[in-house]
VEXDREN-2710 file (C-alpha; in Angstrom, 1 decimal):
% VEXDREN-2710
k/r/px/py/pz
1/UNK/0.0/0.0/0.0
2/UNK/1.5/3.1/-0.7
3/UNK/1.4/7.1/0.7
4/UNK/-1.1/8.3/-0.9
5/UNK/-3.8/5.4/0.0
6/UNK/-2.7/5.3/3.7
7/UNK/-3.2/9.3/3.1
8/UNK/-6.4/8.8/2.5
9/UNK/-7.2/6.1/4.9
10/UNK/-6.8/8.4/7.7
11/UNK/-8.8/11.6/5.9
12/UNK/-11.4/9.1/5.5
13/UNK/-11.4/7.8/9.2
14/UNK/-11.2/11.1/10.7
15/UNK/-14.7/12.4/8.5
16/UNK/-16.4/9.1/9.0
17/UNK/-16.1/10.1/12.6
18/UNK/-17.0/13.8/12.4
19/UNK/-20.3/12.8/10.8
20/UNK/-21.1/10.0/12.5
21/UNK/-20.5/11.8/15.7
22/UNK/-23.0/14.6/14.4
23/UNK/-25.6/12.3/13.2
24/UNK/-25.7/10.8/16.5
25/UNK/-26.6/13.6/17.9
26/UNK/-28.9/14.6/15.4
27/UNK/-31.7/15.1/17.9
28/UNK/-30.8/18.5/17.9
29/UNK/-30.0/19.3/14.5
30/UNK/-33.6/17.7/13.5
31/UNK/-35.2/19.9/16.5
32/UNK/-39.0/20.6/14.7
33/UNK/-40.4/23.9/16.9
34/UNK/-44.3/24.0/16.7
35/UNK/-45.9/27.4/16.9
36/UNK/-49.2/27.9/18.5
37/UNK/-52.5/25.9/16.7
38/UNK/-53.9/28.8/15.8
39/UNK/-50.6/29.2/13.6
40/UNK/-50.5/26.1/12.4
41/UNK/-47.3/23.7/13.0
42/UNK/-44.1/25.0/10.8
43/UNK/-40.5/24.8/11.0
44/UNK/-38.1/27.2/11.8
45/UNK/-35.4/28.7/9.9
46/UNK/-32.9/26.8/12.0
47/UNK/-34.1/23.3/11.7
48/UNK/-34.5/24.0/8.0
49/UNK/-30.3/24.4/8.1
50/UNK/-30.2/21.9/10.6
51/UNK/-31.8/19.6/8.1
52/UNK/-29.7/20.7/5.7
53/UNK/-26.5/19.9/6.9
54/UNK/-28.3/16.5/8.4
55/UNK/-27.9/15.4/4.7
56/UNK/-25.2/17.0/3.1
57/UNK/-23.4/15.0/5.9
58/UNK/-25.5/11.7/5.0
59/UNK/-24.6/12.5/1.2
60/UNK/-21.2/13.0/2.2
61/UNK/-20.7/9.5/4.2
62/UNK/-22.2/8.2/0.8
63/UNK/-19.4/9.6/-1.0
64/UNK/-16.7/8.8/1.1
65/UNK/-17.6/5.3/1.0
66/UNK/-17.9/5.0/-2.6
67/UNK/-14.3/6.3/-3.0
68/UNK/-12.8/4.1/-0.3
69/UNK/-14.4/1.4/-2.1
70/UNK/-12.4/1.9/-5.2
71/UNK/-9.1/2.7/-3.9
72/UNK/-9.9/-0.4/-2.1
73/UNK/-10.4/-2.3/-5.2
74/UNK/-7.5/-0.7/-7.1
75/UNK/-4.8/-0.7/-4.6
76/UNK/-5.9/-4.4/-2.9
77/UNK/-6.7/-6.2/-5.9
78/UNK/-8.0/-9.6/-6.0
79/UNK/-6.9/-10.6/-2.3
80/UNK/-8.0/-14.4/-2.6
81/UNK/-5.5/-15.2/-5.4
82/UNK/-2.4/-13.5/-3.7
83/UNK/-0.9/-13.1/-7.1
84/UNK/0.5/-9.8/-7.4
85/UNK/-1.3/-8.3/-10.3
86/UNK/1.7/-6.7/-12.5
87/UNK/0.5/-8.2/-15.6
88/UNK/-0.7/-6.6/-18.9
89/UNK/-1.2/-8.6/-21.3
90/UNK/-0.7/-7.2/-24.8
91/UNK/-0.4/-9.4/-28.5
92/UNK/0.7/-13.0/-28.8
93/UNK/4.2/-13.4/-29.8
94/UNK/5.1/-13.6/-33.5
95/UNK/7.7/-13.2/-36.4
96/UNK/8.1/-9.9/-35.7
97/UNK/8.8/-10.1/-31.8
98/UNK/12.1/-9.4/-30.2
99/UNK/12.8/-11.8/-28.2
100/UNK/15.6/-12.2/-25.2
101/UNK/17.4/-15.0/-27.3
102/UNK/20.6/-16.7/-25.9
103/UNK/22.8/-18.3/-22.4
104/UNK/22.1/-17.0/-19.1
105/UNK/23.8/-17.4/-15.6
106/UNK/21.1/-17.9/-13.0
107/UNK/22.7/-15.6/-10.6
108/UNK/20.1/-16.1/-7.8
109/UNK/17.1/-18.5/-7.8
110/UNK/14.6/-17.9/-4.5
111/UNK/11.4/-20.0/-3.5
112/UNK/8.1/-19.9/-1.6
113/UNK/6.6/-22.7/-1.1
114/UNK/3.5/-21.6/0.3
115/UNK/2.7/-18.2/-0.7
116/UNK/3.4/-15.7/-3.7
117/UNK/2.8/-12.2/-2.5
118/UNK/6.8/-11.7/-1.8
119/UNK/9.8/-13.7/-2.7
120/UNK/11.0/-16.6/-1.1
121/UNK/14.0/-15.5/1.7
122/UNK/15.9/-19.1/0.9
123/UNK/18.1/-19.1/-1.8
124/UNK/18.1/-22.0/-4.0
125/UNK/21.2/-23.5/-5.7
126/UNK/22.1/-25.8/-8.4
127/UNK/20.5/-24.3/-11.1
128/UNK/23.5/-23.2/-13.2
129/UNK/22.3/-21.4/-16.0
130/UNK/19.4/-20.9/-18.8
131/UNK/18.9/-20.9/-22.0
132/UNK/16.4/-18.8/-24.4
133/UNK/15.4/-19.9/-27.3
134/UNK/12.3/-18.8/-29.6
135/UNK/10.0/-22.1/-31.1
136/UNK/7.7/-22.1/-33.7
137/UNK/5.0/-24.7/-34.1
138/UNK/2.3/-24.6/-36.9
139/UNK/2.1/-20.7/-36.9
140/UNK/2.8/-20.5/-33.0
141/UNK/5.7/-18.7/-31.8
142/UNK/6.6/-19.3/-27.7
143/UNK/10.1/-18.4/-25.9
144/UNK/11.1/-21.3/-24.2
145/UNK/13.5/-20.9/-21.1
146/UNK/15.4/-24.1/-20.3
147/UNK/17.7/-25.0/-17.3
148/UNK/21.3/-26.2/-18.1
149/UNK/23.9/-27.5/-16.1
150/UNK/26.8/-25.8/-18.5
151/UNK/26.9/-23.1/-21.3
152/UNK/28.0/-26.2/-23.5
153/UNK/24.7/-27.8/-22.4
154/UNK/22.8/-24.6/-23.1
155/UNK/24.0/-24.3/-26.5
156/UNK/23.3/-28.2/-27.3
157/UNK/19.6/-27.2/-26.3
158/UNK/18.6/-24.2/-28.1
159/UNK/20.5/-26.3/-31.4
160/UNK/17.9/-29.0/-30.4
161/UNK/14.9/-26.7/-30.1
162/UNK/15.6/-25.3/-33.5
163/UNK/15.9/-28.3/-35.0
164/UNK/12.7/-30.1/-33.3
165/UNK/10.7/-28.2/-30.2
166/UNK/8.2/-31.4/-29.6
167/UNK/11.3/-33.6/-28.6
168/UNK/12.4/-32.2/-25.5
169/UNK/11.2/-32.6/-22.0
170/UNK/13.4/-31.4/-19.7
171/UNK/12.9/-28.6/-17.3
172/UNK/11.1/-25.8/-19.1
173/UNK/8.9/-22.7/-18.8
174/UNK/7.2/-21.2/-22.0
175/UNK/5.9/-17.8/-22.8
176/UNK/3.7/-17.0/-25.1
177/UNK/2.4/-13.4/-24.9
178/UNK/3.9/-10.0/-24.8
179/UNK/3.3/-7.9/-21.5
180/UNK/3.7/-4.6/-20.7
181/UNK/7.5/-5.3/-19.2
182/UNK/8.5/-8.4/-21.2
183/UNK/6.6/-11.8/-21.9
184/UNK/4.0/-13.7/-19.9
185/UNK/1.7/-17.3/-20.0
186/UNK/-0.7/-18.9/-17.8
187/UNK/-1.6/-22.7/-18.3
188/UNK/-4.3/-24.5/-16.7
189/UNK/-2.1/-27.9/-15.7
190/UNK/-5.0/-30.6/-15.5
191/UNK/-4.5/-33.8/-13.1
192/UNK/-2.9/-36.7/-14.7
193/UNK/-5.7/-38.9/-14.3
194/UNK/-8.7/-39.7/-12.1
195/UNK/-8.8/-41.6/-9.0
196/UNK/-11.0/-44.8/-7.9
197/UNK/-13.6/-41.9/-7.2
198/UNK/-13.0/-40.4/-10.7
199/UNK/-12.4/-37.4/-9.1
200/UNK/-9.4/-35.3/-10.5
201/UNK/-6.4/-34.6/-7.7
202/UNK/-3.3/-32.4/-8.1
203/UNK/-4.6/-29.9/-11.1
204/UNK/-2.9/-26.3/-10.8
205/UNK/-2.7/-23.1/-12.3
206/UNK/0.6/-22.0/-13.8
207/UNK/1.4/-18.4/-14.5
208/UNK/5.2/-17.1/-15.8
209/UNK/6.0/-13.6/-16.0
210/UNK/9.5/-12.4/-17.5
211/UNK/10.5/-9.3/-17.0
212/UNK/13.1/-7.9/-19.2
213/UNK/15.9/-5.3/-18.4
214/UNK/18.5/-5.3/-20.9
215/UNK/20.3/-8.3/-20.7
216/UNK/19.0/-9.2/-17.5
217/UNK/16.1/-11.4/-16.7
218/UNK/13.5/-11.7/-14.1
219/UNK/11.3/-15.0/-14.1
220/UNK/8.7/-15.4/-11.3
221/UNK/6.8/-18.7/-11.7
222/UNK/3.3/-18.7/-9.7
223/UNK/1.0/-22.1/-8.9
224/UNK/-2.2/-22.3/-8.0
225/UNK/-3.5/-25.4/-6.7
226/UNK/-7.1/-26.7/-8.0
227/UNK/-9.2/-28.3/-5.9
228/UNK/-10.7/-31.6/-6.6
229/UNK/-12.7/-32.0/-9.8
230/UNK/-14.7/-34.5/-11.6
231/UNK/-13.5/-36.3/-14.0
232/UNK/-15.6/-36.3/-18.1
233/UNK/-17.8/-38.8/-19.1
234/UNK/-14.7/-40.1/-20.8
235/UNK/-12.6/-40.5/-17.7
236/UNK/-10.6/-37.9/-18.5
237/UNK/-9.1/-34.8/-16.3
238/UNK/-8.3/-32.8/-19.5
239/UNK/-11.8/-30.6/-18.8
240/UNK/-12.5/-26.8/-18.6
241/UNK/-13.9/-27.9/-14.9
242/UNK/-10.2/-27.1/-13.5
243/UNK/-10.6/-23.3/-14.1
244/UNK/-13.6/-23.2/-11.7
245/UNK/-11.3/-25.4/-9.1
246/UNK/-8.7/-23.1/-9.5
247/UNK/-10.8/-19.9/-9.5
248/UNK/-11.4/-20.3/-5.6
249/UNK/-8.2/-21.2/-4.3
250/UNK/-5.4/-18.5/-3.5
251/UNK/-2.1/-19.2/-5.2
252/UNK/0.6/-21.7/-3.4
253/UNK/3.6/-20.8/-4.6
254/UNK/6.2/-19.1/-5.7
255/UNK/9.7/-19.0/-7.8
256/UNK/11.8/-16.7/-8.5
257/UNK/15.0/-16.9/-11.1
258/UNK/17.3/-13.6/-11.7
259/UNK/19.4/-14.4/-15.1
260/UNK/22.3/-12.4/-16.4
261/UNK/23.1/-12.9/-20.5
262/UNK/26.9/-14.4/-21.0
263/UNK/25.7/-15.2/-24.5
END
């Protein structure tokens, strides 16, 4: 949260209680004086501002409200998911894209294992180094970062994924979409297969962002866990029902990799 909303947290607080003050002691300011029958009943010219100010208070708390409710919305976002929202999506990738192409050092490599609002404080090592390559597959175009255990073994990759992007399986994360700072993907992971109850276990959510800064990288990997879902009338967990298990769950994880470009 930054200055400006906790600014106007406390201007908010401080007339919420001003009018709520006033309104509870509105006895007075709604005072109705009753002249003589003969007269007939009227008001008087200072309950007539008395009701005024009654509601330009009431319209006022009305206000108020409305506008904490936005900077609410804007500055919390969604708070179930816990995913920080620093994505804008843009275009697909294609021909035309730039792309961050080449070997990486993984100079630092954090995890959370059970929330993603902040970086994990553990470092993680082992990782070695990455390696970017672009793919194309029938008119699709993805940047695929892989992890290497040597520049030799970086290289050896990205000669593979040009020559043939459906034969690897190693340890990968693709992006597909331009954001507003680099590239970014989500991808609904579905379980493998049902159990005895042919209910679906272990289904997640998996959203990469890469930020880009030069020739230095930033890829945060988020999972969301799904809860369990029922299988098709096929047996099969590769259904559209895993969004809605998703949907209500807030995300579980979190990785972090900071890569510098040696090549």
């Amino acid at each position: 949260m930054n200055l400006s909303v906790i600014a106007f947290v406390f201007w908010t607080m401080r007339h919420f209680a001003s009018d709520i003050q006033w309104i509870t002691e509105a006895r007075s300011a709604l005072r109705i004086d009753v002249a003589p029958a003969a007269q007939n009943s009227c008001v008087s010219i200072s309950t007539a501002s008395d009701i005024g100010i009654f509601g330009w208070r009431l319209v006022r708390i009305a206000i108020v409200a409305a506008v904490a409710l936005t900077v609410c919305l804007g500055a919390c976002g969604d708070a179930n998911s816990e995913t920080p929202n620093i994505h804008q999506v843009g275009q697909s990738i294609d021909e035309n894209t730039v792309l961050p192409e080449g070997v990486y050092l993984v100079s630092s490599q954090t995890e959370n294992p059970v929330a993603c609002d902040m970086p994990g404080t553990v470092e993680i090592a082992g990782q070695g180094y990455m390696a970017a390559v672009a793919m194309e597959r029938v008119g699709w175009w993805t940047l695929r970062l892989v992890s290497c255990e040597s520049v030799a073994a970086c290289r050896r990759v990205i000669d593979s994924l040009q020559i043939d992007a459906s034969g690897f399986t190693g340890d990968a994360y693709d992006l597909s979409d331009v954001s507003a700072a680099g590239f970014y993907d989500e991808t609904f992971q579905p379980a493998v297969s049902p159990d005895e109850n042919s209910a679906c276990v272990g289904g997640k959510l998996i959203v990469r962002d890469l930020v880009v800064d030069g020739e230095t990288l930033h890829l945060t990997v988020y999972e969301t866990p799904s809860e369990t879902y029922p299988a098709d009338e096929n047996g099969s967990c590769f259904t559209a029902d895993i969004q809605e298990a998703v949907s209500n769950n807030p995300c579980g994880e979190r990785k972090d990799f900071f890569l510098e470009k040696i090549e």
